[in-house]
N, C-alpha and C positions, 0 to 999 in steps of 0.2 A: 578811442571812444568805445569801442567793442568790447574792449576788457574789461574798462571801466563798468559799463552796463551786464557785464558778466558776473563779475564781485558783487556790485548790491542789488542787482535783482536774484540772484539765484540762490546757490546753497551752501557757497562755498566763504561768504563769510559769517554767515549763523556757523556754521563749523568751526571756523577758526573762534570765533568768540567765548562760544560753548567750551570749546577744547581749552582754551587761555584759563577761564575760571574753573572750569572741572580741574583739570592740571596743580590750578597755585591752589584752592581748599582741599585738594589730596594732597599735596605737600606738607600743608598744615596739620592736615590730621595725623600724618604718621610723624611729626617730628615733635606736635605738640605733647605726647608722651613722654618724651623725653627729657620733659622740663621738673624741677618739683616745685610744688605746689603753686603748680600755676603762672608761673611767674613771668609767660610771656603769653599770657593769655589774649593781650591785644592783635595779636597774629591771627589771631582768630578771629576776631573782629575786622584783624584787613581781609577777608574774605569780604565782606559785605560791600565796604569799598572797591574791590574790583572787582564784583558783580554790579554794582552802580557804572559802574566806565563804562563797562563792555557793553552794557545795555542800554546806556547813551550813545556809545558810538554808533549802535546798530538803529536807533532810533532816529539818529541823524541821519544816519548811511538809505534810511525808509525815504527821508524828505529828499535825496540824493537821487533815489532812483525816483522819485513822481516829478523832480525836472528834468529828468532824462527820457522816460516813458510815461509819464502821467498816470503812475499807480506804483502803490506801494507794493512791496515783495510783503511776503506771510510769513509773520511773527512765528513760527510754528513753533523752533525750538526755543525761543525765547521765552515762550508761555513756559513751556518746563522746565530750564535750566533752574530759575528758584528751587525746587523739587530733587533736581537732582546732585545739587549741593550739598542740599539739606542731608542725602542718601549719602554723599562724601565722605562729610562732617560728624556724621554717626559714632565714631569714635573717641569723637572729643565730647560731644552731647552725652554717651552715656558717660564719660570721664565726670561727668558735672563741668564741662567749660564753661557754661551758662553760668550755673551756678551751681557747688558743691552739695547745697542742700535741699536741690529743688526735685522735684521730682521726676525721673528722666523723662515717662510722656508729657507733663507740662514742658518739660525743657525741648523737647521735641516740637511740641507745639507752637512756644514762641520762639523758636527759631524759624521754623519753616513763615509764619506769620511776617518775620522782621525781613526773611526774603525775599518775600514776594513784594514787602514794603519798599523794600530797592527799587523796583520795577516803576514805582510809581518818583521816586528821588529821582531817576534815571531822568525821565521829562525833565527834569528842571535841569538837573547836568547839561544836556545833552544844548538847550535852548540858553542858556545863563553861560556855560563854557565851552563844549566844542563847537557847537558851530560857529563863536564869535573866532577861534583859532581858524578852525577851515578857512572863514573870509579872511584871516590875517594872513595864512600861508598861503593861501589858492592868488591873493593880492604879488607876496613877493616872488611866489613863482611869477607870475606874467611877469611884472619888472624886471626879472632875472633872466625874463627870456624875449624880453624885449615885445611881448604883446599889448595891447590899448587895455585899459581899463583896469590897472594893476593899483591905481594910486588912493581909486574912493574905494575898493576892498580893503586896501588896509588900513584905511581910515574905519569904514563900518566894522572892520573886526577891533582894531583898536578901543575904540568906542564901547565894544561889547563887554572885550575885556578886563577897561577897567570899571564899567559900569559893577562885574561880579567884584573887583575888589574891593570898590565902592559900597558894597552891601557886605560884604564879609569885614573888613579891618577894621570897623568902625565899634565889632565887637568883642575886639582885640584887644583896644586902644581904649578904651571907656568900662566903666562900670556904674551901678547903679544908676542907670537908666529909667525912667520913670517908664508907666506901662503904655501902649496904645498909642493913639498919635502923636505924645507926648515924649514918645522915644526921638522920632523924626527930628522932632524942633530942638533937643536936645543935643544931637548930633549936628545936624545943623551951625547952632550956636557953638559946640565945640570947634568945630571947621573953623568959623571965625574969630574965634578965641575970645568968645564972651562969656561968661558966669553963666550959670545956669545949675540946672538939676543932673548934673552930673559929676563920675569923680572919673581921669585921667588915669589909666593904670600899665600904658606904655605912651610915655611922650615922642619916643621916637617913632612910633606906629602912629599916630596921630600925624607927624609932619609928612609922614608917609601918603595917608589920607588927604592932605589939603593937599598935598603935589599932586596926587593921582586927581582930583578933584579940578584943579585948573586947568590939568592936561585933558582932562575928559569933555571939560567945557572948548577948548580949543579946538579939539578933534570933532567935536558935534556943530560947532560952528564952521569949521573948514567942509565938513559934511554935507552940512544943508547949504553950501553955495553950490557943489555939483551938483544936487539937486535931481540926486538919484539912490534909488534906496538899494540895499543888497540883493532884495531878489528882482528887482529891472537890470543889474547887469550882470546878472547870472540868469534873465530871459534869454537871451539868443543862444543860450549855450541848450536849450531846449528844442529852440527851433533848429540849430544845427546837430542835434541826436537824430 
């Protein structure tokens, strides 16, 4: 428990995190060179995506230490890291990676802008996917090691989990979707395979959808007969910090 409360209250995983995405958008930028004309320029773009993880992870790893000591550790480098990507990534920015014709301080601009925008995507990562993994893995650890309360974790991670596939495949699997709540019902009716205002554009994504959809409803009703949510039994693990 001491180590654990070591890692996310202290400094030593804002470092690792920092280090992980400073690391993989210096890689990119010295190899993005290498390319012509651009032509793996989405490399550059997975910067963005693992500056989104890391900053989820570390946004969970916050919620991690206030059930362990009832306060969150200070974002310090996490405020910068956006910033200091942006300083990485400099030589693909002035390359035009953004874009060839754009102006380098515009392209400067919206980079460091779509950075910091991560910061804010990271919240949704971090609530929508890993925490539902933490309760799925922190679940078959105790199972695995034979502790109580292993089985409604990986029901509420379960549950979390495909709830995000639940909101992503459905835009996989469908097109023209009407706008506004209208999407909802749409989807919906495709689940049940009724006509509507929609067109099918992966059938097999779609059965994928109503599977995950039955399973999520099974899982949410096995759920709520324990009749205890993810953070009541991950309470005592507060009181025994």
């Amino acid at each position: 428990m001491e180590k654990v409360r070591a890692v996310v209250s202290g400094r030593g995983l804002e470092l690792w995190l920092c280090g992980i995405a400073l690391a993989f958008s210096t890689y990119t930028a010295v190899t993005f060179g290498q390319f012509e004309e651009y032509e793996h320029a989405g490399e550059m773009f997975g910067t963005f995506g693992v500056l989104i993880i890391v900053t989820a992870i570390f946004v969970r790893a916050g919620g991690a230490a206030a059930l362990l000591e009832d306060r969150h550790p200070k974002p310090l480098f996490i405020w910068f890291l956006p910033a200091a990507v942006t300083v990485s990534m400099l030589p693909v920015i002035i390359a035009g990676g953004l874009d060839p014709e754009m102006n380098i301080f515009l392209s400067l601009f919206l980079f460091l802008l779509l950075a910091y925008t991560c910061l804010l995507l990271a919240v949704l990562v971090a609530l929508l996917l890993v925490w539902p993994l933490e309760l799925l893995g922190r679940g078959l650890l105790r199972v695995v090691t034979g502790k109580p309360d292993g089985g409604p974790l990986i029901l509420w991670g379960s549950a979390g989990v495909l709830l995000t596939l639940l909101s992503v495949l459905p835009v996989i699997a469908l097109d023209d979707l009407p706008s506004g709540r209208g999407a909802a019902a749409a989807v919906f009716e495709a689940v049940l395979g009724i006509q509507g205002s929609y067109t099918v554009t992966s059938p097999t994504t779609l059965w994928i959808v109503r599977a995950a959809a039955v399973v999520f409803a099974a899982v949410i009703l096995a759920a709520a007969r324990r009749g205890r949510s993810p953070e009541e039994l991950l309470a005592p693990r507060r009181g025994a910090g």
